[in-house]
N, C-alpha and C positions, 0 to 999 in steps of 0.2 A: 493212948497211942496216937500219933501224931499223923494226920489222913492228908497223903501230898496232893498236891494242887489238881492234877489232871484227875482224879477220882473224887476230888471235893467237883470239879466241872459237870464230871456226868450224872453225879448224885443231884447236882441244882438242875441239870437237862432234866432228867428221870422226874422232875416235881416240876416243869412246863415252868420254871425257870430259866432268864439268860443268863449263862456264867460269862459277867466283865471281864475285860484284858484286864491283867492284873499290872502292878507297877512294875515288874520284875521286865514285861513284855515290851516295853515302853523306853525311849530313849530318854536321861537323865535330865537334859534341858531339850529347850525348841530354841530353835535359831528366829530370832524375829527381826525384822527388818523395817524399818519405818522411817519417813521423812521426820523433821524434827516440828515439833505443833506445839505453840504455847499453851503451858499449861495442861498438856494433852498427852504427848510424847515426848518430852525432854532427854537429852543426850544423857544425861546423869540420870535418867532411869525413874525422874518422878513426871506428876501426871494422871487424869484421869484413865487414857489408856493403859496406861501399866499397870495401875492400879487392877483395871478389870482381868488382863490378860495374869496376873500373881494369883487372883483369886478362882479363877479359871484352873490353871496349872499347879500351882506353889502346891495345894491339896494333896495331890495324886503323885507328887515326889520329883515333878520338871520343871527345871528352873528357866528363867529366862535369862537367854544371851541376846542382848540388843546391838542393832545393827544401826545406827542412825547414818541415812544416804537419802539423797534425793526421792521422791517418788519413783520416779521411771526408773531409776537404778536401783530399787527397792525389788518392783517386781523383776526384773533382771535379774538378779541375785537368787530368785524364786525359782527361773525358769531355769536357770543354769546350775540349780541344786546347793548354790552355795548359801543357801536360808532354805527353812523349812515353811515359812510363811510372811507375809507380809501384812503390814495393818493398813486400813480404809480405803480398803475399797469396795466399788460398789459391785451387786450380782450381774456375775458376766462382763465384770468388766472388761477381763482377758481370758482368752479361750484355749492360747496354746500352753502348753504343760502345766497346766493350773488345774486346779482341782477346789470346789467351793462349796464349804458345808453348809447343813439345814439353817443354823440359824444364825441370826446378826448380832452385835453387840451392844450396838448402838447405831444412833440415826445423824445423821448431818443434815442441818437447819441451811436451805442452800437460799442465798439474798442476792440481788440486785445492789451495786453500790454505783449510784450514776450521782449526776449532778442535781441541788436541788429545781433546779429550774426544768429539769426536765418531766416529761409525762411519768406518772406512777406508771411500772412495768406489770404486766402481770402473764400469767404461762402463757396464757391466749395469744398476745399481742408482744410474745417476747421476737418472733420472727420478722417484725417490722424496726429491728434496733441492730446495729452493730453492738456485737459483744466478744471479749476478753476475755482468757483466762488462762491459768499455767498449763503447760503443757503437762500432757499426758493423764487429765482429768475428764476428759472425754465425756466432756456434759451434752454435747450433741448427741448423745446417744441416750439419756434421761430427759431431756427436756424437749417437749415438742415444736414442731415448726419452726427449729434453729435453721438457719441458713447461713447469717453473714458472721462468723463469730474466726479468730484470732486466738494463737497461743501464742504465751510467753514463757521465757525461760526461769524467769524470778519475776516477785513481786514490786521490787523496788522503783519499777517506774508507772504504775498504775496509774496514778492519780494525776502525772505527766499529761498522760493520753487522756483521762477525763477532759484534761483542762485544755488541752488543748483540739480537743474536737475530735479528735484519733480513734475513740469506743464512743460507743452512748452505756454502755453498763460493763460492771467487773461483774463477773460470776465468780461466786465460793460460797463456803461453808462461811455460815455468821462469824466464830471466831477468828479465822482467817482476812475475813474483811474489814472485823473490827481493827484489826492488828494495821492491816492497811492504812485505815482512816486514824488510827493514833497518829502517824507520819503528818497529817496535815496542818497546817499553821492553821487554816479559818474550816476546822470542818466541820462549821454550820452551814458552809456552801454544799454539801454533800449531804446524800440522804441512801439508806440501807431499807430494802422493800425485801420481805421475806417471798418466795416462791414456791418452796414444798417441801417436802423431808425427805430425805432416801437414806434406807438401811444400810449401814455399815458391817461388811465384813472381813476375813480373815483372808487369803488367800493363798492356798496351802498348795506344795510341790506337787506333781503329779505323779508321787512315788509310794512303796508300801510304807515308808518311815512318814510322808507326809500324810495318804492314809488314814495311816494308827493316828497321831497326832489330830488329824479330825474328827476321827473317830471319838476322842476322847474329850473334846473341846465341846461336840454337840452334847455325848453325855451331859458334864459340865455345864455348858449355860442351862441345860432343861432342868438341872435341878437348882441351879441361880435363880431362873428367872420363878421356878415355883416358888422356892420358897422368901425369894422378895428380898435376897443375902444381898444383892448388889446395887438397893437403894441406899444403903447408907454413902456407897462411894460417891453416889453422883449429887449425893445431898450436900459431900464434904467439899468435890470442887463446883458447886453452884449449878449446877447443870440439873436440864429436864431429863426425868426418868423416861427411857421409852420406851417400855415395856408394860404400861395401863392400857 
């Protein structure tokens, strides 16, 4: 005899068991939203973040619809309901209609790209430097005793303002700066100083669908990251595991 779902619930309550949301409770994909990151989040869907985010969801029966838009019209997209979540950012990075689970996916390697001739930067002594970087990554709220720092709307004239005296450092995530410093004819004249790492997370609507959706993502990485299922991914596109 075949025991429906809502009496299979209280039988696991009655043994001090949680009864999961089941897949049935859950919407069929998540709407995800993300700027485009080499190697990371590609428009075509490959990538170390997608990668994580299929093995995350793909399991539990929700596919992923990608959104590829700038950052700031990333979370916008979130706020306005029209995505369920958004990828990289950091905790708290946004407060209004946002909603941010327990845990992270991953970490961003965040570096100093200034010129070689300049002082090695370090957190301490980052507040004695004019610094750059795109807008809406709101690194003055991670990194201490920022004061004199600059957004940009694209990356493409970076190394302009290196050169010509306009920043003393680029701030971003290593991969991002690397991508930068590819741009350069002589970039032995430039030098990449790493400064700390901060967790990366999801940053889900502040609705019951986005919610559930997190709901089911923290499940999900807790039993990722126990059972150690999401080293192989980062092993394949070259990246540190950051969850040791």
């Amino acid at each position: 005899m075949r025991i429906r779902h809502g009496w299979l619930c209280l039988l696991l309550m009655l043994g001090s068991m949680t009864c999961a949301q089941t897949r049935d409770d859950l919407p069929h994909e998540i709407r995800l939203a993300s700027e485009v990151w080499e190697a990371y989040t590609e428009a075509d869907g490959t990538g170390l973040g997608w990668d994580i985010m299929r093995k995350v969801f793909e399991p539990e029966g929700v596919s992923l619809a990608i959104h590829s838009v700038p950052y700031t019209r990333s979370v916008g997209l979130v706020q306005r309901n029209e995505a369920d979540a958004w990828v990289g950012s950091y905790r708290d990075e946004v407060e209004d209609r946002v909603f941010y689970p327990k845990h992270h996916y991953d970490t961003d390697r965040i570096v100093a790209l200034g010129l070689e001739d300049k002082p090695v930067p370090t957190l301490e002594s980052l507040g004695q430097y004019r610094l750059v970087w795109v807008r809406g990554y709101e690194y003055q709220e991670y990194l201490p005793n920022v004061h004199d720092y600059r957004e940009v709307q694209r990356r493409g004239g970076i190394l302009g303002m290196l050169d010509l005296g306009h920043a003393d450092f680029y701030i971003d995530a290593r991969p991002e700066a690397e991508y930068v410093l590819k741009a350069a004819s002589h970039p032995e004249r430039y030098r990449l100083t790493d400064l700390t790492r901060l967790p990366l997370f999801l940053g889900f609507a502040d609705t019951p669908r986005g919610h559930a959706l997190a709901e089911l993502y923290d499940r999900r990485m807790a039993a990722l990251i126990t059972s150690g299922e999401l080293r192989p991914i980062f092993t394949h596109w070259h990246q540190p595991y950051p969850f040791d």
